[in-house]
Biopython code that builds the backbone (N, CA, C, O; Angstrom):
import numpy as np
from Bio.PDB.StructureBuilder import StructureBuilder

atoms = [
    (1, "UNK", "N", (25.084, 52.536, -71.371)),
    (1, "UNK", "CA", (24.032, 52.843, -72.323)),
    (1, "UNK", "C", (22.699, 52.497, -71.655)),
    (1, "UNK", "O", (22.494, 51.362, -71.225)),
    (2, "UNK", "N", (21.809, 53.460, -71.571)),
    (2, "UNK", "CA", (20.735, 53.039, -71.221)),
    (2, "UNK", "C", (19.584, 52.497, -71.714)),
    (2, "UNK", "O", (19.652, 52.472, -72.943)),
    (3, "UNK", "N", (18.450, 52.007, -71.259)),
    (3, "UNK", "CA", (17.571, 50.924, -71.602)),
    (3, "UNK", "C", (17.330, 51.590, -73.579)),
    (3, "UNK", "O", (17.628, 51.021, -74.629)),
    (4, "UNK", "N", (16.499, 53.370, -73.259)),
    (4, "UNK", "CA", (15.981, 53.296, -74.281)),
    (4, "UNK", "C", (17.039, 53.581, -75.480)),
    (4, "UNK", "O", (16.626, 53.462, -76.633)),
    (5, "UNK", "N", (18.921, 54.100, -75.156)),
    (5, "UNK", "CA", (19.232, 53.916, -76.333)),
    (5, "UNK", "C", (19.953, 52.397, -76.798)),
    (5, "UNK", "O", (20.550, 52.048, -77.817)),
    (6, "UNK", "N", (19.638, 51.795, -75.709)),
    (6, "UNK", "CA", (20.130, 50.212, -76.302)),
    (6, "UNK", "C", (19.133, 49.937, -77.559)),
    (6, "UNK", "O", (19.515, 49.678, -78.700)),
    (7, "UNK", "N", (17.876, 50.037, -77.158)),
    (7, "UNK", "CA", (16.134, 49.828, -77.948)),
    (7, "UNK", "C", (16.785, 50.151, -79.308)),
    (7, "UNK", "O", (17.011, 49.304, -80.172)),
    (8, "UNK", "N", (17.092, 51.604, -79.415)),
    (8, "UNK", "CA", (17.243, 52.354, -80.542)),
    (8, "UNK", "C", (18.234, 51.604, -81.847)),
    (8, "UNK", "O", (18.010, 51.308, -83.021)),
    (9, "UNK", "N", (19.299, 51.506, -81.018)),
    (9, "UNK", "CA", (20.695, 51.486, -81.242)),
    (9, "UNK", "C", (20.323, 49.653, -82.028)),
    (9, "UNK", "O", (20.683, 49.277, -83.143)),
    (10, "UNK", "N", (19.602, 48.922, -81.092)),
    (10, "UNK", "CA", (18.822, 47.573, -81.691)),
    (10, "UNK", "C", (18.592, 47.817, -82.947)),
    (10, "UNK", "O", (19.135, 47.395, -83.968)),
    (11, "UNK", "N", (17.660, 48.602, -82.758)),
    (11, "UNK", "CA", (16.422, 48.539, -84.010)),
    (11, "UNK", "C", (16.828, 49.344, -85.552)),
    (11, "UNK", "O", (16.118, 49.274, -86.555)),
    (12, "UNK", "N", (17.910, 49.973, -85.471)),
    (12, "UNK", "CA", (18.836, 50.579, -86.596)),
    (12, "UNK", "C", (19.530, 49.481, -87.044)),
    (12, "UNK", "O", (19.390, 49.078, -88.199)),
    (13, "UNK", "N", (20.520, 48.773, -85.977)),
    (13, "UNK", "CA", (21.305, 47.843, -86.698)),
    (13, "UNK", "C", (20.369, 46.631, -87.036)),
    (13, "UNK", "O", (20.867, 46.298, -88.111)),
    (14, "UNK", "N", (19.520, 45.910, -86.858)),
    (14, "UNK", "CA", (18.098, 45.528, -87.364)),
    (14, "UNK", "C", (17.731, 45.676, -88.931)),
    (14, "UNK", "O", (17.594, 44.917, -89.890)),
    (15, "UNK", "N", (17.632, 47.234, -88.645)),
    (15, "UNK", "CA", (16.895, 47.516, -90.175)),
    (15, "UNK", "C", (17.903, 47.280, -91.214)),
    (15, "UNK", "O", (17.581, 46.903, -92.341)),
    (16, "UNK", "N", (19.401, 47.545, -90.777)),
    (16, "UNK", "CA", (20.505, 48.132, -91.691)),
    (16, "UNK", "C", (20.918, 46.681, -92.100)),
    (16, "UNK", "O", (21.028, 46.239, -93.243)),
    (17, "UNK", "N", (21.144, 45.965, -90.779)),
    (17, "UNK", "CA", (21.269, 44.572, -91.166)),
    (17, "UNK", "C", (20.110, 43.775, -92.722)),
    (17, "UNK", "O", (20.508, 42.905, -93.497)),
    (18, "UNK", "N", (18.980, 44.310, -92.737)),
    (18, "UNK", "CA", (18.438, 43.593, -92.995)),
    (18, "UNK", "C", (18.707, 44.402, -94.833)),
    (18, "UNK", "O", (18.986, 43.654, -95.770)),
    (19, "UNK", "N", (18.580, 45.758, -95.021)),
    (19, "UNK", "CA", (18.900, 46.447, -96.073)),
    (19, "UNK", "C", (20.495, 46.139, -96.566)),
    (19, "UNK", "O", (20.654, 46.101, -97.786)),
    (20, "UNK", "N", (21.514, 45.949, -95.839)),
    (20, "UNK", "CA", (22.666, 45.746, -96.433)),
    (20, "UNK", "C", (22.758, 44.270, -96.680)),
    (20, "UNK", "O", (23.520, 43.795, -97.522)),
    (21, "UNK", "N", (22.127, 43.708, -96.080)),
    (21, "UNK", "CA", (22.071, 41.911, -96.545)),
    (21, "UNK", "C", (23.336, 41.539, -95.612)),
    (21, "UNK", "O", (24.042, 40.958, -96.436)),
    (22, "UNK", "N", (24.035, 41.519, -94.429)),
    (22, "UNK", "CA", (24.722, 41.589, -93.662)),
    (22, "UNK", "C", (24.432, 41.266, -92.230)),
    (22, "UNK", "O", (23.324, 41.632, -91.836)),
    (23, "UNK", "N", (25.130, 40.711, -91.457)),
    (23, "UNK", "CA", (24.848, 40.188, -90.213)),
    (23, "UNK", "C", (24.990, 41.356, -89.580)),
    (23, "UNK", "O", (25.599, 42.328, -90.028)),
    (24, "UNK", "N", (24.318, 41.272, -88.311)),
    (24, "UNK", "CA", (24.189, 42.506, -87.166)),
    (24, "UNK", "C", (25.319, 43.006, -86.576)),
    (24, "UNK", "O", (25.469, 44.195, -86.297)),
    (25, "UNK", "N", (26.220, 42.030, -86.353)),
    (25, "UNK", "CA", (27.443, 41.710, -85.899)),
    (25, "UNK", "C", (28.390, 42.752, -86.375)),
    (25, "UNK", "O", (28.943, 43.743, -85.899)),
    (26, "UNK", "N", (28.338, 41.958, -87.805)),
    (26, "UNK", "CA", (29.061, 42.949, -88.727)),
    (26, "UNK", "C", (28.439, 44.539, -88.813)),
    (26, "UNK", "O", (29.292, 45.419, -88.696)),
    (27, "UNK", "N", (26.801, 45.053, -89.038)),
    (27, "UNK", "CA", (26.736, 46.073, -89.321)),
    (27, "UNK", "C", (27.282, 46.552, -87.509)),
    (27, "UNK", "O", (28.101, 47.470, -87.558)),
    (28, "UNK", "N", (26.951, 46.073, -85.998)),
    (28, "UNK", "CA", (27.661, 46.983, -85.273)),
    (28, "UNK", "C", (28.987, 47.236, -85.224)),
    (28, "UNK", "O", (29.402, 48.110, -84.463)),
    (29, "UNK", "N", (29.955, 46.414, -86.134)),
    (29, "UNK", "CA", (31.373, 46.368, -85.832)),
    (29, "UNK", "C", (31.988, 47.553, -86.738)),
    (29, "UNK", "O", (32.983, 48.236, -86.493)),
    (30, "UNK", "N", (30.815, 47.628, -88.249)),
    (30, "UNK", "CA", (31.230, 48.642, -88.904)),
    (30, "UNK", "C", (30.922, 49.954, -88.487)),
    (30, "UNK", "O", (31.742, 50.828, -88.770)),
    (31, "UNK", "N", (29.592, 50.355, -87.685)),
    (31, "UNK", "CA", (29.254, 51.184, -87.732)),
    (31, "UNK", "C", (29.928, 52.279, -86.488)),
    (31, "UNK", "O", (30.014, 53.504, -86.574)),
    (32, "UNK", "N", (30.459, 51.191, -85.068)),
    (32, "UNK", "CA", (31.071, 51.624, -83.988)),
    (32, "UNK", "C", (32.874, 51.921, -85.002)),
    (32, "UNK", "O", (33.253, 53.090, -84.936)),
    (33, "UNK", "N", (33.728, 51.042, -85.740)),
    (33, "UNK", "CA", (35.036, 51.424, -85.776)),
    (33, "UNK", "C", (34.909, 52.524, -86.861)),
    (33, "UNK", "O", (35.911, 53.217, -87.037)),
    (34, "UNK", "N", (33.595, 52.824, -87.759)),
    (34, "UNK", "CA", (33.374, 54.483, -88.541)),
    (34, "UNK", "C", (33.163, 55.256, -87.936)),
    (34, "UNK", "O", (33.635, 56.324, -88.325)),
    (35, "UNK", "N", (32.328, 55.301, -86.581)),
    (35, "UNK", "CA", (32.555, 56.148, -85.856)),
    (35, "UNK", "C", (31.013, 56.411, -86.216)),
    (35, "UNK", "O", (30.587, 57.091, -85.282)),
    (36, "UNK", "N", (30.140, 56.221, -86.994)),
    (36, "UNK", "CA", (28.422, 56.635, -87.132)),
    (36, "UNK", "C", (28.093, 55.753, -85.697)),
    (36, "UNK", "O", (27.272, 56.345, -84.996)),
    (37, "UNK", "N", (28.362, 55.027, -85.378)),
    (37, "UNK", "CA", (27.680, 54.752, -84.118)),
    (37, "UNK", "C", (27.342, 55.368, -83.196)),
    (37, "UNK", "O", (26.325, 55.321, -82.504)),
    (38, "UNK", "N", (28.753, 56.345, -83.159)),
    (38, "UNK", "CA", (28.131, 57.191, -81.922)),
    (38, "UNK", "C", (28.137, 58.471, -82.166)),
    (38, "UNK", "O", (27.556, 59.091, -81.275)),
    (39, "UNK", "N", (28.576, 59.164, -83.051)),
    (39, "UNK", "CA", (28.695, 60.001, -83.606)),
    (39, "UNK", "C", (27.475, 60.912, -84.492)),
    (39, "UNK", "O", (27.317, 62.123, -84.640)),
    (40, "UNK", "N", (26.501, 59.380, -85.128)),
    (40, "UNK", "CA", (25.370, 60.078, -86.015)),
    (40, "UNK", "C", (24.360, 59.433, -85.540)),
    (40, "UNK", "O", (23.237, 59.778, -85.906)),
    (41, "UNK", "N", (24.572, 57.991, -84.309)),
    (41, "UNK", "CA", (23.053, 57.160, -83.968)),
    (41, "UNK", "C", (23.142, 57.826, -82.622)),
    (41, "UNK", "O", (22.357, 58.741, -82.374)),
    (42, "UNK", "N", (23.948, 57.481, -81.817)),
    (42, "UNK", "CA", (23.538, 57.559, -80.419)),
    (42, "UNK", "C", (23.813, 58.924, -80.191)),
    (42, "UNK", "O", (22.922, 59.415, -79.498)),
    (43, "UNK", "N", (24.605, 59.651, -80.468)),
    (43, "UNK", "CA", (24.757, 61.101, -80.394)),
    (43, "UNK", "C", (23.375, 61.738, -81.025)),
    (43, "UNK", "O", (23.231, 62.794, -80.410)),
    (44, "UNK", "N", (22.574, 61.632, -81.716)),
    (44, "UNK", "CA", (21.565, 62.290, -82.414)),
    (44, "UNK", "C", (20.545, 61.537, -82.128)),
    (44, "UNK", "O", (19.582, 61.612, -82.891)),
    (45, "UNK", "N", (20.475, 60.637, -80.992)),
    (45, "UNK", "CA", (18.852, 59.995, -81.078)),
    (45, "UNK", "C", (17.847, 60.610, -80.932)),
    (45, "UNK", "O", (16.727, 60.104, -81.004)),
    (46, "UNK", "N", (18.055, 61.657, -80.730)),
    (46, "UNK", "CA", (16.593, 62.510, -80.124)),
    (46, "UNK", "C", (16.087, 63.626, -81.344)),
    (46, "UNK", "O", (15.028, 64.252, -81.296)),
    (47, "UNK", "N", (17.237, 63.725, -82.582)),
    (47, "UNK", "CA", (16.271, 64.135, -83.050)),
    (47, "UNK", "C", (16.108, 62.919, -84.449)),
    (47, "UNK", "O", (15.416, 62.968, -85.466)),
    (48, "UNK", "N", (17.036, 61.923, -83.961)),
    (48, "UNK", "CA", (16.273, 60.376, -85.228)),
    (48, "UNK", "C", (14.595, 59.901, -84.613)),
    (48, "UNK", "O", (13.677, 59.348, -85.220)),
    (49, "UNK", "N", (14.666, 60.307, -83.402)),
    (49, "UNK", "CA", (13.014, 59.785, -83.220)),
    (49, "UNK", "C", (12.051, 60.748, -84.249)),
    (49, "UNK", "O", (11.015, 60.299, -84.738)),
    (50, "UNK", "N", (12.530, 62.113, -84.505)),
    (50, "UNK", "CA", (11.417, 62.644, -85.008)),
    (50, "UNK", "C", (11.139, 62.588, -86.353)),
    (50, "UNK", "O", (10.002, 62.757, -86.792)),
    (51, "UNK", "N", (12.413, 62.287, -87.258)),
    (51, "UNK", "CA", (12.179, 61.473, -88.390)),
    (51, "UNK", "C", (11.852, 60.656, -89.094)),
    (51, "UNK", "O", (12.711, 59.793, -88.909)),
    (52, "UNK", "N", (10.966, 60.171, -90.043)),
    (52, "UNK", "CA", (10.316, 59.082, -90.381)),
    (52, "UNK", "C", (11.147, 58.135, -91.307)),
    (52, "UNK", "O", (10.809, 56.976, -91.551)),
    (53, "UNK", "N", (12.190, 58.703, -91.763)),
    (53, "UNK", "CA", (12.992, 58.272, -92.750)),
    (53, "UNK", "C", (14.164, 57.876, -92.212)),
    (53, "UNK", "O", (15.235, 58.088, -92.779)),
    (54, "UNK", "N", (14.066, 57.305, -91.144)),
    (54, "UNK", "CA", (15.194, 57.134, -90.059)),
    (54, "UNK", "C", (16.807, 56.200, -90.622)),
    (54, "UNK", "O", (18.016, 56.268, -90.400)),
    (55, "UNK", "N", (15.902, 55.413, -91.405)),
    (55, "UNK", "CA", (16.810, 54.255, -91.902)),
    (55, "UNK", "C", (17.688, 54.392, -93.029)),
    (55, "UNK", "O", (18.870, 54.060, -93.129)),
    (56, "UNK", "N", (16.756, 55.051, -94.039)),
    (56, "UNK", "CA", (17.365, 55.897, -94.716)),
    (56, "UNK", "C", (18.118, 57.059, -94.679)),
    (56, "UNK", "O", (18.733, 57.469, -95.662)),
    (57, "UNK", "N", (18.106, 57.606, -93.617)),
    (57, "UNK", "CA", (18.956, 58.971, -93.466)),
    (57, "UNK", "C", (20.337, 58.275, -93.087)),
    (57, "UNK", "O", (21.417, 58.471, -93.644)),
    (58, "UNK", "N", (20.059, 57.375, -91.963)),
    (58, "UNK", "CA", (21.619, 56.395, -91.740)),
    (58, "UNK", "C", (22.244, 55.837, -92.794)),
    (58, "UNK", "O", (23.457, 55.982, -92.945)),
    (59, "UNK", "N", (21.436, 55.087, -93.703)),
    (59, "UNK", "CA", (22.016, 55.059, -94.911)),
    (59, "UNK", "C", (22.726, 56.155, -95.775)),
    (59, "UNK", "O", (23.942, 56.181, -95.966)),
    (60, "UNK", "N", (22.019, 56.863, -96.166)),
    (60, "UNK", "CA", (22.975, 57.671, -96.923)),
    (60, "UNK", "C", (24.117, 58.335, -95.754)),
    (60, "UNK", "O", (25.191, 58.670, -96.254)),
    (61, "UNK", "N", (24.020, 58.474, -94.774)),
    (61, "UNK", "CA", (25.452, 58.962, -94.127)),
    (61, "UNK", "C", (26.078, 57.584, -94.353)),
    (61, "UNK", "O", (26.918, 57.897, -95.196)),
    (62, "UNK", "N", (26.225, 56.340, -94.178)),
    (62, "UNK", "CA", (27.069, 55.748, -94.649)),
    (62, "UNK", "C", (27.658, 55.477, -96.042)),
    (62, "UNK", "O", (28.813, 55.179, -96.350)),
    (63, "UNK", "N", (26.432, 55.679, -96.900)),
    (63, "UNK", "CA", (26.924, 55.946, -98.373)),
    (63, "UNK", "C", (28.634, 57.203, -98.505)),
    (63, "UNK", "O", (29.602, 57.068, -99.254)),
    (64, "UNK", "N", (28.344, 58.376, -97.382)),
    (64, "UNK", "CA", (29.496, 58.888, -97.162)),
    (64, "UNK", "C", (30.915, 58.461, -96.807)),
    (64, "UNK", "O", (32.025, 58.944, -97.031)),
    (65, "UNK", "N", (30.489, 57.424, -96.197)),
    (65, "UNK", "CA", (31.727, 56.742, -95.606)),
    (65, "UNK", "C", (32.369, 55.898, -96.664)),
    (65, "UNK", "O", (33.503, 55.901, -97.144)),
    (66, "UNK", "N", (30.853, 54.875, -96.972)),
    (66, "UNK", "CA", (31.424, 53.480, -98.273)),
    (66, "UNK", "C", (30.916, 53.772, -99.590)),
    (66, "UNK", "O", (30.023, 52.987, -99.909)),
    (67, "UNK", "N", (31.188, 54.633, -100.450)),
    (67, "UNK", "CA", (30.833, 54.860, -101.250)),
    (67, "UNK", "C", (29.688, 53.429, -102.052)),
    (67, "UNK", "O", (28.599, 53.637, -102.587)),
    (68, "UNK", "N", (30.143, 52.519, -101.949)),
    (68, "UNK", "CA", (30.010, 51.234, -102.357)),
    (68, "UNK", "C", (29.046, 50.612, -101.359)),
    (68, "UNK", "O", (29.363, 49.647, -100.662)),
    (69, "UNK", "N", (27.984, 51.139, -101.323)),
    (69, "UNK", "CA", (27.403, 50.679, -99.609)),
    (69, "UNK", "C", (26.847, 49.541, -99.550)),
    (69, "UNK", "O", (26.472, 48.992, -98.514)),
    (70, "UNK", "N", (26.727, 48.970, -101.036)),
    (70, "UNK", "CA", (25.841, 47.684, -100.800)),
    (70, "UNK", "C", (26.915, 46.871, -100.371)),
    (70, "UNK", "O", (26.721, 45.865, -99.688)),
    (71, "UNK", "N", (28.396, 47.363, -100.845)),
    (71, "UNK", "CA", (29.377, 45.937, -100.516)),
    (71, "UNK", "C", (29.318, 46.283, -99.085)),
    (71, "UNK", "O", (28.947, 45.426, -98.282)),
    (72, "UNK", "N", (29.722, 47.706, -98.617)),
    (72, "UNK", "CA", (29.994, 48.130, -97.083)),
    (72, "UNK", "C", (30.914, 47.378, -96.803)),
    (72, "UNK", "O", (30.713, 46.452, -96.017)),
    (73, "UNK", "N", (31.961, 47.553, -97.287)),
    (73, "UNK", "CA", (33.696, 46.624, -96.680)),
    (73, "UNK", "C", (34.647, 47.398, -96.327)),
    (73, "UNK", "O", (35.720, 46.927, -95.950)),
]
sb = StructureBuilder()
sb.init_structure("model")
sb.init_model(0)
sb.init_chain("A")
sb.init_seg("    ")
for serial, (resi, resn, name, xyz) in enumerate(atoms, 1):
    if name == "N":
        sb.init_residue(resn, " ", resi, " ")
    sb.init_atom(name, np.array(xyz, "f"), 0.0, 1.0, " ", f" {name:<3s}", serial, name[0])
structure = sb.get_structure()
């Protein structure tokens, strides 16, 4: 992984961490074994830079996954 999608890949689990009330740990462990890790962050970074709603768009794709997203279990 390189420098700038490590940056990226940081600063999502960051925000998500901080919106799901959840350790970082946990949001990368969930987000790599759902498969949004690489699938909807690092696979699509180029066009999440051009979005402003970045955090939110990841969110609701996980709302897909956990219906229940505040628990996210």
């Amino acid at each position: 992984m390189d420098k700038k999608t490590l940056e990226f890949v940081t600063f999502c689990i960051s925000k998500l961490s901080i919106l799901l009330k959840l350790s970082q740990e946990d949001i990368y462990s969930r987000l790599e074994k759902s498969g949004i890790l690489y699938d909807y962050i690092i696979d699509e970074q180029n066009v999440w830079y051009k979005k402003l709603d970045l955090i939110e768009e990841i969110y609701s794709i996980i709302e897909q996954y956990y219906p229940d997203a505040n628990t996210y279990s």
